[in-house]
C-alpha positions as CSV (number, residue, x, y, z in Angstrom):
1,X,9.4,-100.0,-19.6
2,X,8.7,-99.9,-23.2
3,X,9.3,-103.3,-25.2
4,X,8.8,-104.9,-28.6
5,X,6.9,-108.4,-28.6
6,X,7.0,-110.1,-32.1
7,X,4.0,-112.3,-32.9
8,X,2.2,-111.4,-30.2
9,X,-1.0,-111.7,-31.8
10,X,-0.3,-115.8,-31.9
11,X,-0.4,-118.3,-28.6
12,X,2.1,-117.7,-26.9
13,X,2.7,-114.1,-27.5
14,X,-0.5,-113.3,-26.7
15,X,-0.6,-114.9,-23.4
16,X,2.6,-113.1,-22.6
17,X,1.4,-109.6,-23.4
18,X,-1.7,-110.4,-21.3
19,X,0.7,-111.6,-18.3
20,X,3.1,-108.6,-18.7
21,X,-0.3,-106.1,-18.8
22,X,-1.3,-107.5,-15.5
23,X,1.8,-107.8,-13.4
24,X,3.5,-104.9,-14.5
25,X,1.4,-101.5,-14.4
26,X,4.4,-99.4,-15.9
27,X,5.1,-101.8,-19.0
28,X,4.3,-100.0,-22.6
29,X,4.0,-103.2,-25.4
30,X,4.6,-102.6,-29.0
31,X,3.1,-105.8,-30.5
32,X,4.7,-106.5,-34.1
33,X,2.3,-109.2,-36.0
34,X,2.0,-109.3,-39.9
35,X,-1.5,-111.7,-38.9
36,X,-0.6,-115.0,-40.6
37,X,-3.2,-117.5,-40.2
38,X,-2.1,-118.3,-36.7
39,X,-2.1,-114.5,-36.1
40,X,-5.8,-113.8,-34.8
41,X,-7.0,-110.4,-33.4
42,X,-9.0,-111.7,-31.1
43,X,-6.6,-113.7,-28.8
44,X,-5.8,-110.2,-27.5
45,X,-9.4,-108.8,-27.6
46,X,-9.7,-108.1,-24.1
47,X,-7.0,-106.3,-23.9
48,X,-7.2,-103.8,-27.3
49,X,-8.7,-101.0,-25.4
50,X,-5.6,-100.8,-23.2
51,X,-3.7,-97.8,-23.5
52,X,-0.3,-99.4,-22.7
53,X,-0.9,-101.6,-25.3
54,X,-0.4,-101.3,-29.4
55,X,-0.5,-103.6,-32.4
56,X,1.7,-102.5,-35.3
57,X,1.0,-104.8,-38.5
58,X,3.7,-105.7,-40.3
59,X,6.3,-108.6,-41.2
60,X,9.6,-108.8,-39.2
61,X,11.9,-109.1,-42.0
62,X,11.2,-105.9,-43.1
63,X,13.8,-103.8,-42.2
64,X,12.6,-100.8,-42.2
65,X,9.5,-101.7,-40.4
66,X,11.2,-103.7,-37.6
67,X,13.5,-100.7,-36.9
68,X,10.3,-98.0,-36.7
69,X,8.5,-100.6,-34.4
70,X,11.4,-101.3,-32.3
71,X,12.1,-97.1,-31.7
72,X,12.6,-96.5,-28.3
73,X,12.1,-99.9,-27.2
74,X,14.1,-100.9,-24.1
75,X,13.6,-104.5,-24.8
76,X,12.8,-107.1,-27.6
77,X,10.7,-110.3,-26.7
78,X,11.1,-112.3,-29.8
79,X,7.8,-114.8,-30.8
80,X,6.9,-114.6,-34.3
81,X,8.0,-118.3,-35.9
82,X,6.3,-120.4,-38.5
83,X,5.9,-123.3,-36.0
84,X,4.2,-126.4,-37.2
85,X,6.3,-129.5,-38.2
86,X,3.9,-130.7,-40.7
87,X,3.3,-127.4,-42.6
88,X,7.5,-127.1,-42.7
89,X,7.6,-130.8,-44.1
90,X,5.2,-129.4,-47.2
91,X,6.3,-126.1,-47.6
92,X,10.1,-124.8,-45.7
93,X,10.1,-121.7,-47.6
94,X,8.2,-119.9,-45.3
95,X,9.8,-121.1,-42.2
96,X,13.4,-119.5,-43.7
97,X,11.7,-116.5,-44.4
98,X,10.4,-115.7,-41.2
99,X,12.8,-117.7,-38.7
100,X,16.0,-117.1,-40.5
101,X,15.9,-113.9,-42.4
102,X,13.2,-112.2,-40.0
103,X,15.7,-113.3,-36.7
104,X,18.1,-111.8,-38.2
105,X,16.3,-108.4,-39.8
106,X,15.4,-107.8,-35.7
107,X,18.5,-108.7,-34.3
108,X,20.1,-106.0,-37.1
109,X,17.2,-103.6,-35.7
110,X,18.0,-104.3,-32.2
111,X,21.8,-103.5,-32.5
112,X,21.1,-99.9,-34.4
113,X,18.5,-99.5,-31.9
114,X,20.4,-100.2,-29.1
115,X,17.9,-102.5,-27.3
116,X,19.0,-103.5,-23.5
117,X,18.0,-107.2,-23.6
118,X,16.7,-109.1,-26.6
119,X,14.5,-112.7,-25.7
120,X,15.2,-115.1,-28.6
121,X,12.3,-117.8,-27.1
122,X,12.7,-121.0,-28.7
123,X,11.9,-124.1,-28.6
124,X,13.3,-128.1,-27.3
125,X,13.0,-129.2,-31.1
126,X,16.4,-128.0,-32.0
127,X,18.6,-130.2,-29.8
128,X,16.7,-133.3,-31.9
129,X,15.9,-136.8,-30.4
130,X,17.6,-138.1,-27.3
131,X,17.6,-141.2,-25.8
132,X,17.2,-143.5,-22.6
133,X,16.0,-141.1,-19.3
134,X,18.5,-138.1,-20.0
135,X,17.3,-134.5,-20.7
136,X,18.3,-131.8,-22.9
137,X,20.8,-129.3,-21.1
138,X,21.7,-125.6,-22.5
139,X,25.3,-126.9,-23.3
140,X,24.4,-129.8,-25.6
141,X,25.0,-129.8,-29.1
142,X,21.7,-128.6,-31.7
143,X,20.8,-131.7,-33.8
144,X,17.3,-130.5,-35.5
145,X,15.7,-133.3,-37.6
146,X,12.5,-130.8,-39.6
147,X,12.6,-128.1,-41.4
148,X,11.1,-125.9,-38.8
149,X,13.3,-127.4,-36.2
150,X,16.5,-126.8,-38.7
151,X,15.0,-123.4,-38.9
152,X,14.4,-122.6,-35.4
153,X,18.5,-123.5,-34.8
154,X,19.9,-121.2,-37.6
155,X,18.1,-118.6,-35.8
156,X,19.3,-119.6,-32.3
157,X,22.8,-119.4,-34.0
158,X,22.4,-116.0,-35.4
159,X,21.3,-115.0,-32.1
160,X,24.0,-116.0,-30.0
161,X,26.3,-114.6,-32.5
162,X,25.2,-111.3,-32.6
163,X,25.7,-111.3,-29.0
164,X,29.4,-112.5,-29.7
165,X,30.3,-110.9,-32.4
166,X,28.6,-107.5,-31.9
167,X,28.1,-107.6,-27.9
168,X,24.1,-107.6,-28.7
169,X,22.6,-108.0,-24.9
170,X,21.0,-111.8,-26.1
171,X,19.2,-114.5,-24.0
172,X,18.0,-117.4,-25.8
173,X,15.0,-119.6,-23.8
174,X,14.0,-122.8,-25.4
175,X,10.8,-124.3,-23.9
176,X,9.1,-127.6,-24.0
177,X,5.8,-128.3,-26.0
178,X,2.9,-125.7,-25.1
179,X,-0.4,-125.6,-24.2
180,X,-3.5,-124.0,-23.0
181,X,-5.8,-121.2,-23.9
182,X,-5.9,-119.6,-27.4
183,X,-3.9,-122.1,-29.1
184,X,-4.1,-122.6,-33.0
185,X,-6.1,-125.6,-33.5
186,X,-3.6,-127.3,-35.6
187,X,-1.5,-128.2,-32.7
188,X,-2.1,-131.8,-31.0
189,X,-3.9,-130.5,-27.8
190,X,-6.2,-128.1,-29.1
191,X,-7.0,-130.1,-32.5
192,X,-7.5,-133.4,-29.9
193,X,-9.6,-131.8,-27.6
194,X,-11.4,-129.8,-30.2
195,X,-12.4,-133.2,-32.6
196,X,-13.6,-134.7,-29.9
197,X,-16.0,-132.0,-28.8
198,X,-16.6,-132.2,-32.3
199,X,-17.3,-136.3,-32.1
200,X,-14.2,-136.6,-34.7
201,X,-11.7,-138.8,-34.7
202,X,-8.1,-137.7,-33.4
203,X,-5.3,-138.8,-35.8
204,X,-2.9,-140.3,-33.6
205,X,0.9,-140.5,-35.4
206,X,2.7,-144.3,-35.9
207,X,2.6,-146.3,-32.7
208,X,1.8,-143.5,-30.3
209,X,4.8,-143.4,-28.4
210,X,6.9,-140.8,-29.1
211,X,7.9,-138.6,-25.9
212,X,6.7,-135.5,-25.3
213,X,7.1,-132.6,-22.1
214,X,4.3,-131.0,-21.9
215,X,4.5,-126.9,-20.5
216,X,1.3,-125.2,-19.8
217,X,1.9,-121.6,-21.5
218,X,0.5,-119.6,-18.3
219,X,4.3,-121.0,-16.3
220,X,5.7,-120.3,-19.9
221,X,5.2,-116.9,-20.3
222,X,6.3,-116.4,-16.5
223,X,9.4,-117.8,-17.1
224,X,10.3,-115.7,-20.2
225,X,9.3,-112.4,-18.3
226,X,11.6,-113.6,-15.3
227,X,13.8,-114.3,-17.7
228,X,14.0,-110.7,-18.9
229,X,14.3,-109.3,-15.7
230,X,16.8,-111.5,-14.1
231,X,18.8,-113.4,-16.7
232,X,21.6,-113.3,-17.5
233,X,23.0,-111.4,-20.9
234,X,24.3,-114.5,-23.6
235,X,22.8,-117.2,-21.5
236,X,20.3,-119.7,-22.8
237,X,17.8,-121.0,-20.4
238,X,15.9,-124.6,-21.1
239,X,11.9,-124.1,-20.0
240,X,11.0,-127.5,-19.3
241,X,7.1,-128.8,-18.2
242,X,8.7,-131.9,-16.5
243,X,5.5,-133.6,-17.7
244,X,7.1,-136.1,-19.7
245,X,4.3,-138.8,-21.5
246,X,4.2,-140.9,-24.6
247,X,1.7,-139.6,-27.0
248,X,-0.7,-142.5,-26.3
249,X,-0.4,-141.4,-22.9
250,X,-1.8,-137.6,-23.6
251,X,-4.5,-138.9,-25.4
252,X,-6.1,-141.1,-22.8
253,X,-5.8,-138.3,-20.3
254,X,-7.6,-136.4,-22.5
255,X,-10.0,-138.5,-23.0
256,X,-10.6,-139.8,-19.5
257,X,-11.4,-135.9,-18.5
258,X,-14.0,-135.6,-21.2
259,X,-15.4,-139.3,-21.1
260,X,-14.7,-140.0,-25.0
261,X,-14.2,-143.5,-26.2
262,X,-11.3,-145.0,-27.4
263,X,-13.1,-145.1,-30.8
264,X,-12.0,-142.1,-31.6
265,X,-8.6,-142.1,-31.7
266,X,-7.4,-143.2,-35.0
267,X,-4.0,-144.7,-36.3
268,X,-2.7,-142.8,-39.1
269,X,0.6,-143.2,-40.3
270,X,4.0,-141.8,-39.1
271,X,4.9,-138.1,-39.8
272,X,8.3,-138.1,-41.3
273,X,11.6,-137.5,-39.4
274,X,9.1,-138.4,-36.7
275,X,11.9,-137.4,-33.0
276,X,11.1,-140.0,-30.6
277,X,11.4,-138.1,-27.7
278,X,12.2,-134.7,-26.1
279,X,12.6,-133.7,-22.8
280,X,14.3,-130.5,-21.0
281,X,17.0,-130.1,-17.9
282,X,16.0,-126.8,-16.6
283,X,18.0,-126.8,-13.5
284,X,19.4,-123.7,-14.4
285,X,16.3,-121.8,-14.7
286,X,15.1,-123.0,-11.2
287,X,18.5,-122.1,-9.6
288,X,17.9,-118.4,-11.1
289,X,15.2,-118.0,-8.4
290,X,12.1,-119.3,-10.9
291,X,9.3,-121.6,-9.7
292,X,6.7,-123.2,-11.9
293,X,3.2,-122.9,-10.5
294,X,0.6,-125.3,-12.0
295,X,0.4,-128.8,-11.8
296,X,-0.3,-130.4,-15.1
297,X,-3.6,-132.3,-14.5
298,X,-4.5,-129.1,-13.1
299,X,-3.7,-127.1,-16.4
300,X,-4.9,-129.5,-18.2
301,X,-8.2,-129.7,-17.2
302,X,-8.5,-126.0,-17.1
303,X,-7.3,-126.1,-20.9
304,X,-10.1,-128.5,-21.7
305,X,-12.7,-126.3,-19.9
306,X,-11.3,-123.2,-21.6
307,X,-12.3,-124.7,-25.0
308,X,-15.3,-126.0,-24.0
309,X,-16.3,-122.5,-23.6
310,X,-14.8,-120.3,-26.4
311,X,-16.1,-122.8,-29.2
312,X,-16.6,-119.3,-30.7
313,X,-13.1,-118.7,-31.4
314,X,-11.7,-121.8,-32.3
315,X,-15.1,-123.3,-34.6
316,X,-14.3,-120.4,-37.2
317,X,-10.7,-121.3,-37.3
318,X,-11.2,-124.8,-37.9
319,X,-13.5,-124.5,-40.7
320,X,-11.2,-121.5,-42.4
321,X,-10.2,-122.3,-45.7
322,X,-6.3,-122.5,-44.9
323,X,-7.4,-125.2,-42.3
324,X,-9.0,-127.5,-44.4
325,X,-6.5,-126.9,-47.2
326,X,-3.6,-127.9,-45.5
327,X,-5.0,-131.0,-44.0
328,X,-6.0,-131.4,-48.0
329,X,-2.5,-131.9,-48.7
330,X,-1.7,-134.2,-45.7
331,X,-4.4,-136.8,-46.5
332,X,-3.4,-136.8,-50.4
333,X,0.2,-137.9,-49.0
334,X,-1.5,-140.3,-47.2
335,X,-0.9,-139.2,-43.5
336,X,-4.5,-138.0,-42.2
337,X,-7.9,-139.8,-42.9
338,X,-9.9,-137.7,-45.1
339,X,-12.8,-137.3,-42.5
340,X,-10.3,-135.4,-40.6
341,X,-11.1,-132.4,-43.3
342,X,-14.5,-132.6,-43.5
């Protein structure tokens, strides 16, 4: 089977090429990834010398390059997103660029290329906050409160109308908040776990107690590539972590596993539009046949360890100048300390 995975050179996307590589021997992966700064080469290093494996640079709302990337691809897996809340509250230019307008330049692609099944992944942030004990389901109504998250929806939208309106064989997965290995070090787990390796303080948003479900990206990944073998075409299937734990609660796991003091987690104030609280029904996907297989404190821990031990790859990333520039910007609007960006 020959597929198309966009921005597979980023966390998630890598870790799914890697998982496809090993469980499937016959799979052939066209890797489409312009390299943004959360794009990095070496997430897939191990695997560059595989012959079943190919990286094509190049942005996804380029027509004519998604439609020579996508040639006699069977299936679409679709990544590539701007993805950070705080850089779409600066800047949501980019984030309708690639979201929007690249969904759509592949989903355009897919149709003249007649792909079989097309995997629209993303993410919990579109359905916006919810309330009391209840969780998310595939049939509620999108209510995104950020840019990205506004972004993300338009291209969810454009998805599932491509499969109604043209017949386009779509399945859209939306998944709870990621972690584990190779992730971008702007993100809360790695940048937590990485200042404090560091002896930094971690800047810990408003009172701490927004909601969050955590998904460790090795069950992720799993469940997308079930997903493409067994779901079904126009579905959309919620991939929940059913780890659900106040921000304050995260951060003193964290710290209890790596013995770091409560000194350094610092205050800083709210990021705007700040959703209270997410969480996924995913009843639907377990029903389809899938089962998760690691326990959170168990992925967890074997997140920390991983970065413990690839300080190679993420020390360059945090002292890259896009890094520091961006958390530039944050503390002149007040939201970060500025020894966060020294």
């Amino acid at each position: 089977m020959r597929i198309l995975v966009t921005g597979g050179l980023g966390f998630i996307g890598s870790n799914f090429i890697r998982y496809m590589l090993q469980t499937s021997p016959e799979i052939r992966i066209i890797n489409l990834d312009l390299q943004t700064y959360a794009g990095n080469p070496e997430n897939l290093k191990d695997v560059s010398g595989d012959k079943r494996y190919f990286w094509v640079r190049g942005d996804i709302s380029d027509p004519a390059i998604a439609r020579q990337a996508m040639a006699g691809c069977e299936a679409v897996v679709h990544f590539a997103a701007e993805s950070h809340v705080d850089r779409s509250i600066l800047d949501p230019g980019p984030f309708l660029k690639t979201n929007v307008l690249g969904t759509q330049v592949l989903l355009d692609a897919a149709r003249a290329e007649k792909v079989k099944r097309f995997i629209h992944v993303s993410t919990d942030e579109v359905y916006g906050s919810i309330s009391g004990r209840r969780r998310s389901s595939e049939k509620d109504p999108l209510f995104p409160n950020s840019p990205y998250a506004a972004s993300k929806a338009a291209s969810d939208h454009l998805a599932r109308a491509a499969f109604i309106t043209h017949g386009l064989p779509v399945i859209i997965t939306r998944a709870s908040n990621n972690f584990g290995p190779y992730q971008y070090p702007e993100k809360a787990l790695p940048l937590m776990i990485t200042n404090f390796l560091e002896n930094k303080p971690y800047p810990l948003y408003g009172d701490g107690l927004n909601v969050r479900d955590w998904l460790y990206v090795k069950d992720h990944v799993a469940a997308i590539a079930y997903v493409l073998k067994h779901g079904e075409v126009g579905g959309i299937y919620n991939i929940g972590g059913d780890t659900s734990l106040k921000n304050k609660e995260l951060v003193s796991c964290v710290r209890k596993i790596m013995g770091i003091s409560p000194s350094l987690v610092a205050s800083v104030p709210d990021r705007l539009g700040h959703d209270r609280r997410y969480a996924l029904n995913d009843s639907k996907l377990r029903k389809l046949g899938f089962k998760f297989a690691h326990p959170f404190e168990k992925a967890l821990f074997e997140t920390i360890e991983w970065y413990k031990t690839h300080e190679s790859w993420w020390r360059p990333l945090k002292k890259s100048d896009g890094y520091a520039a961006y958390y530039q910007k944050q503390y002149e609007k007040g939201t970060v300390p500025f020894s966060e960006i020294r």
